[in-house]
N, C-alpha and C positions, 0 to 999 in steps of 0.2 A: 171589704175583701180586697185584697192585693190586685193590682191590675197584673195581667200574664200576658206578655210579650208575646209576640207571634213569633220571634225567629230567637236560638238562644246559641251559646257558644256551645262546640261538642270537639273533644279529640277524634281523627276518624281513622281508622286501619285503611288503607285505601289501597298500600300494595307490603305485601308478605315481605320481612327484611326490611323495610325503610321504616322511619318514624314518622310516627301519627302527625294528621294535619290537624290544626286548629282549624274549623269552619264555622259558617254561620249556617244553621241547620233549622229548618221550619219547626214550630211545635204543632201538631196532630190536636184536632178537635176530639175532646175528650167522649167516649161514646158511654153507652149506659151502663151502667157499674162499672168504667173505668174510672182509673182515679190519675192526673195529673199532680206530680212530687217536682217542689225542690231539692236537688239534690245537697243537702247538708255535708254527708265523706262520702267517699266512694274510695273502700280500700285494693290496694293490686297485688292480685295473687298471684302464686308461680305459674300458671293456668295463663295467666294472660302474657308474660314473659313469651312461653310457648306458642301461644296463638300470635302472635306479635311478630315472632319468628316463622310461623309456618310448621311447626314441629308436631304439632296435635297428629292425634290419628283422627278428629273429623274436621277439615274443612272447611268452615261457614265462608255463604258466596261473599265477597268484595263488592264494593266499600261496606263498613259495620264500624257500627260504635262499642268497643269493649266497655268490661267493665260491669260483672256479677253479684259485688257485695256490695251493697248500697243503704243508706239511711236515708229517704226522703222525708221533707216535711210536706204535710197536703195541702193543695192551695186549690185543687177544685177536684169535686168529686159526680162523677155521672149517677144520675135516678137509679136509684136500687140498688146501691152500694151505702151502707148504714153501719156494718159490724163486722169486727175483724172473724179470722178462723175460730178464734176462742171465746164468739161471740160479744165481744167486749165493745161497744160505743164506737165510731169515729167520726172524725168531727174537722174542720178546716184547720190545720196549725199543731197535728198530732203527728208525730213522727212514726214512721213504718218500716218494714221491713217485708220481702215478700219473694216465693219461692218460683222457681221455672212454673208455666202455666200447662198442667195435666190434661188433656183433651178428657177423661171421664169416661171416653166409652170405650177404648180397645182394649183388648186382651189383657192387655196389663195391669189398667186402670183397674175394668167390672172382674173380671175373675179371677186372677192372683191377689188383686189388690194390695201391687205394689207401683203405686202413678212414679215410683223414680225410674222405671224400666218402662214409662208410655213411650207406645208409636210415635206419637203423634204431637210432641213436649213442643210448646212454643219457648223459648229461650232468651233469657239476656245476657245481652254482653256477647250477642252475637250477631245480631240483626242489623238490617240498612240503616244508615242516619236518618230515612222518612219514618221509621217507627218508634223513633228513638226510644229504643227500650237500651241504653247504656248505660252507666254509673259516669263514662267518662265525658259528665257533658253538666251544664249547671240545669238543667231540668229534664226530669224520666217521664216516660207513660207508662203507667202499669194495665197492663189489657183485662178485660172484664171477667175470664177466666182465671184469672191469679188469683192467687189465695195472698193474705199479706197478715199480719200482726204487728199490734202498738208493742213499740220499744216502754217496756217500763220508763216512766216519769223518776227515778232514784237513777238511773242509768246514763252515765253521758256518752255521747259519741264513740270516743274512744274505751270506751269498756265494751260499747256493744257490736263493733263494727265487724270483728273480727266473725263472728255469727254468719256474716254475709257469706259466706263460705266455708273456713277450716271447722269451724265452729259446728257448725250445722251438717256438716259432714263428716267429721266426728261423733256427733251422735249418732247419727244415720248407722253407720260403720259399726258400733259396738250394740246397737239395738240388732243387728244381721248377726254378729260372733259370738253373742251371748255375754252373761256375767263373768267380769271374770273373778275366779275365786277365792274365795277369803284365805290369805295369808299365800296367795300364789305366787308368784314370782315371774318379770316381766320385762322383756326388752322393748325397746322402742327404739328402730332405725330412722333418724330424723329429726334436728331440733327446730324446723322449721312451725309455721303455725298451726300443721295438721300435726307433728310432734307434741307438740309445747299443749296444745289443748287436749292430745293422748294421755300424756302427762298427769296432767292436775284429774282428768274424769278417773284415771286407773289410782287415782293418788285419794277421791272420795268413794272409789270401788272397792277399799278395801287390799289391797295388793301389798305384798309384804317388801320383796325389793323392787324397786323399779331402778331400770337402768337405761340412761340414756345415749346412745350412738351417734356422735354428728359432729358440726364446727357449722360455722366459727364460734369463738369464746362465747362473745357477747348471748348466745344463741344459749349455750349450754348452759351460762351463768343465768339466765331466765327460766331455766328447765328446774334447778335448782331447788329456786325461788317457789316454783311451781309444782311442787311435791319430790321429784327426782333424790334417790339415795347415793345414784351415783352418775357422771358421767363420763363419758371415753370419748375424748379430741382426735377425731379419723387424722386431722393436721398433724397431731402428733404420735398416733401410734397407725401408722399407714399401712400395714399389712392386716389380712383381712383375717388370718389365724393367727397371726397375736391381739387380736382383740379377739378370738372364739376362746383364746386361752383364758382371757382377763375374765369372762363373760363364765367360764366356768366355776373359775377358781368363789365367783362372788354367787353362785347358786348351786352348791354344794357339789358339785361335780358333776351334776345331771343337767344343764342347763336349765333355761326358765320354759314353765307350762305355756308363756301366753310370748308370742311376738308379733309387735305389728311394726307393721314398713309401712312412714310417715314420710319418705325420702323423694322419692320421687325419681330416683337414679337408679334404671333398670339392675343392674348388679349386685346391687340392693339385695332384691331376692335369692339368689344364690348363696349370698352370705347368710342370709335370715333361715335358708333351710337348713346349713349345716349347724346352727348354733341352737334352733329349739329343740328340748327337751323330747325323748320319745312318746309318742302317744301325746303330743303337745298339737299348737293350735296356731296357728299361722292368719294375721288377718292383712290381706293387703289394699290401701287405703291411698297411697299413694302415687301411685302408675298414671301418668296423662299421655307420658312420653311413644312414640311410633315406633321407636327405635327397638331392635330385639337386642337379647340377651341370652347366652347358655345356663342351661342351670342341668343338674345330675336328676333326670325325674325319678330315678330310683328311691332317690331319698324320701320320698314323699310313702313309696309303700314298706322300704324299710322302716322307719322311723314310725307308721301309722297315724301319718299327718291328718287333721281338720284343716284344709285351706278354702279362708272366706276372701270373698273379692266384693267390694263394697263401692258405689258411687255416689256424689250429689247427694240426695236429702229432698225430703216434701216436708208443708208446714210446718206436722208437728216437730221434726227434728228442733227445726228455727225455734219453735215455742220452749221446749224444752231446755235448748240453752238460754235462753236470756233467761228462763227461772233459773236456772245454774246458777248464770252470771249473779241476778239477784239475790238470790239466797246464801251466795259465796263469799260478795265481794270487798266482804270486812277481813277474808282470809288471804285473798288473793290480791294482788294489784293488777286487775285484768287489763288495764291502759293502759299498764309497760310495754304490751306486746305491740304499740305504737311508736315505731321506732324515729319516724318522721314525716314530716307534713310539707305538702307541695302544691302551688295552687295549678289550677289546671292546665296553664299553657307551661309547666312545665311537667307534664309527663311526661315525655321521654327521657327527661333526668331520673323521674324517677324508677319508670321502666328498668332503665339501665343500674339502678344505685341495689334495686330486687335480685335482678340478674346476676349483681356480682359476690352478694351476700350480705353489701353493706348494712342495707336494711332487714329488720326481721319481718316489721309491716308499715310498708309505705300507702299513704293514703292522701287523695286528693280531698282538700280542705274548701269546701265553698261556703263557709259559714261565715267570710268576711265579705261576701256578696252582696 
């Protein structure tokens, strides 16, 4: 077995605005059914952009290790941890993936029985460097309440990372909005990775035009690639009713049944209400931001709006795409959506490279560790 260091390298958030420190951060005795990972990628979503900044609407106390979508490999695992959510074997040198930890017993958990709306959610990518439950560090501990799932053995890194978040919260998001329907027609504000995987899922849903809203190029031109029939460069056509015109003129003049905002940029919404179609379906997927925004609420019972509002993901979502991925990936080249690779002490390049669009999905590499 691999000998496990007691103290390992970790980026730390330590004040709101400033870039993360490199530290040397203790590793936590692994307790029963926890599982101690190597962190193999750990990709950076717009999410942590945000939290990096202080722009969230929640919070998490100072100092914390970022960093949500993660692939670990196992290097030691606590008594009574044996088998992933989908029942499947795990074993020392299996690579994982694994979702916020659901406390099981509030409200939300035992009687709705929906754990993405638990009280009580223990969190990564949010916590002290002594828990180190961060992606942004070369080893995680996953706590004894996590649920986790092996990454398919056909699947590399980069095909699966993206899971760790847009991925998995895209499924989430369209299992709350329902099917959407055969030969429907469908916007998508956003060519980011919560886009881009809106995309390709509405692209095996069956959806007759899909259309994609966003910039930059590189962005749109993987939406493309990724089922999209059409898309519209906000860069280049910047007013927000001459793209509802565009948007008309390519769904017969009624606009489209199905819109989701994959944007992340409050105004966002405004525009999404006046372009769906009557009696259409609104899912918003994207929102992290604090910041408010106006929108006309009339329109919502003019129009006889459905508006879904969807967060995060619990296991089965994660399980569900990497079968996706799996069963896709002769169709798709899901590890284009890997734009670039950064080894840990430079996060805040890459931070910054997310921030400015350069990247679609930047992800810290410790696989040459």
């Amino acid at each position: 077995m691999t000998d496990i260091p007691k103290t390992c390298k970790a980026a730390v958030l330590v004040e709101y605005g400033r870039p993360l420190e490199i530290q040397e951060v203790a590793i936590p005795k692994v307790e029963p059914r926890g599982i101690l990972v190597k962190v193999e990628m750990a990709g950076i979503c717009g999410t942590d952009v945000h939290q990096q900044r202080g722009e969230l609407t929640i919070k998490s106390p100072l100092p914390n290790i970022q960093g949500h979508e993660t692939i670990g490999r196992i290097v030691k695992m606590g008594e009574g941890r044996t088998i992933d959510a989908a029942g499947e074997p795990l074993a020392v040198g299996d690579r994982i993936m694994w979702a916020h930890a659901d406390c099981g017993e509030c409200y939300w958990c035992v009687i709705e029985r929906d754990p993405v709306l638990c009280a009580r959610r223990q969190g990564y990518g949010w916590a002290p460097p002594g828990a180190l439950r961060g992606g942004f560090a070369e080893y995680e501990m996953i706590s004894p309440k996590t649920n986790v799932v092996r990454v398919p053995d056909e699947l590399t890194e980069e095909e699966a990372v993206g899971v760790g978040c847009a991925f998995r919260s895209v499924v989430a998001g369209y299992d709350r909005f329902g099917k959407v329907g055969f030969m429907e027609d469908l916007v998508i504000q956003g060519c980011g990775p919560i886009g881009l995987y809106s995309t390709v899922v509405a692209r095996e849903s069956g959806a007759r035009t899909i259309i994609v809203v966003g910039a930059p190029a590189n962005r749109l031109e993987l939406a493309k690639r990724w089922g999209a029939d059409h898309v519209i460069d906000i860069d280049e056509y910047k007013d927000p009713e001459e793209r509802r015109q565009m948007i008309l003129e390519l769904t017969s003049g009624r606009g489209p049944e199905n819109v989701v905002e994959a944007s992340g940029h409050p105004p966002a919404v405004a525009e999404g209400l006046e372009m769906v179609m009557k009696g259409g379906r609104y899912l918003i997927l994207g929102q992290t931001s604090a910041a408010a925004t106006p929108i006309i609420v009339s329109r919502i019972n003019e129009k006889g709006l459905t508006i879904v509002g969807s967060v995060s993901a619990h296991i089965v979502h994660f399980y569900r795409a990497l079968q996706f991925i799996k069963t896709n990936r002769t169709k798709y080249a899901f590890a284009d959506i890997v734009s670039g690779r950064y080894r840990l002490e430079d996060v805040n390049e890459a931070l910054a490279n997310m921030a400015s669009g350069k990247e679609i999905k930047a992800v810290i590499d410790n696989r040459d560790r």
